[in-house]
C-alpha positions in Angstrom: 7.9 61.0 17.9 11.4 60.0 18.7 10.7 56.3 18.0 8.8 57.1 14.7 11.8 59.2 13.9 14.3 56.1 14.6 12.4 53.6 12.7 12.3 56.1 9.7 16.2 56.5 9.9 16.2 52.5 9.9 13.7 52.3 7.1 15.6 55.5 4.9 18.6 53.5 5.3 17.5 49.9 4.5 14.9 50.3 1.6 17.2 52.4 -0.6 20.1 50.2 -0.5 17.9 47.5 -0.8 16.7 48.4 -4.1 19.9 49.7 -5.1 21.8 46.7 -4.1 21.3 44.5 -6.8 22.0 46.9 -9.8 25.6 47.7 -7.9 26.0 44.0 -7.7 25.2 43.3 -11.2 27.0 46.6 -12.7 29.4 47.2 -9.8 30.0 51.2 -9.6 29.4 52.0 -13.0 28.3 55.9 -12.9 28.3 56.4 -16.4 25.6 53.5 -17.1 24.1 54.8 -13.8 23.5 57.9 -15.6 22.7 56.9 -18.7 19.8 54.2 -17.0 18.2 58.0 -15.6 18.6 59.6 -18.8 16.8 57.2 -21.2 13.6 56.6 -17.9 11.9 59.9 -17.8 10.4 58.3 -14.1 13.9 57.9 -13.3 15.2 61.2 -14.2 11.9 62.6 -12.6 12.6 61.1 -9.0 16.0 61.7 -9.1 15.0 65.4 -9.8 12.9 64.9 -6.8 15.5 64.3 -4.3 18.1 66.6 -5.7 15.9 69.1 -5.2 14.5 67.9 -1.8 18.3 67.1 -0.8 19.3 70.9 -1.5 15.8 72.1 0.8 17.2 70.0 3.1 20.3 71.8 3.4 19.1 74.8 3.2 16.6 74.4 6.4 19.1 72.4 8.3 21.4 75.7 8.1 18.8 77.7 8.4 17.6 76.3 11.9 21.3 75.5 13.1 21.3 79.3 13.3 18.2 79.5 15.1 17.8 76.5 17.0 21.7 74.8 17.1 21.8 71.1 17.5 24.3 69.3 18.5 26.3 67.3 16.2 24.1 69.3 13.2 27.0 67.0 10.7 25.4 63.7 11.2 22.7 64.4 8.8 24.7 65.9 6.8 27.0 62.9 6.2 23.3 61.1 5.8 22.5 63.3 3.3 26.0 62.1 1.2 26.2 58.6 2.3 22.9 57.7 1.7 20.2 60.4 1.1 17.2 62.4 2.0 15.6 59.2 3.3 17.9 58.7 6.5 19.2 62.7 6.8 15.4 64.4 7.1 14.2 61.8 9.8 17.9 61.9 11.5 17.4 65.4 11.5 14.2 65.6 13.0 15.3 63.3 16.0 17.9 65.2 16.7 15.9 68.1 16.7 13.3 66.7 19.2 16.0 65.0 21.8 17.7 68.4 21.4 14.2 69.9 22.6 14.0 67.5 25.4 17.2 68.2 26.3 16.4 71.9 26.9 
């Protein structure tokens, strides 16, 4: 599961940006037309609803389970979670939680 978990991370990180990409390079870091482009797409605002939500579960289980079952370096996902989302932090957290098993 360790491997899947990896190639998720990879995948989490390189598919978002990818899409994302081009819009920064034609718009540059313009939040307000950001927002505005979800606002007016009812599928955008919907799957950005999606991982705001999922984003705040995530969170919330991660703390949940540090107090359980603490991980080592239990930040890392966190600063997935901000730099580039749900997509990297969930599998990220789930490898650390199985080498952390292993490790045991």
């Amino acid at each position: 599961m360790k491997k899947l978990y990896l190639l998720l991370c990879v995948a989490g990180t390189v598919l978002p940006y990818a899409l994302f990409a081009p819009w920064l390079a034609s718009h540059g870091l313009a939040l307000q037309l950001l927002w505005a482009s979800i606002a007016e797409q009812p599928v955008a605002a919907f799957a950005w609803a999606d991982v705001l939500v999922s984003g705040i579960a995530l969170l919330a289980m991660m703390a949940h389970e540090q107090r359980r079952r603490p991980l080592r370096r239990p930040w890392l996902p966190v600063l997935a979670l901000f730099g580039v989302g749900v997509s990297l932090a969930l599998p990220l957290y789930l490898y650390l939680r199985e080498a952390s098993d292993e490790a045991r």
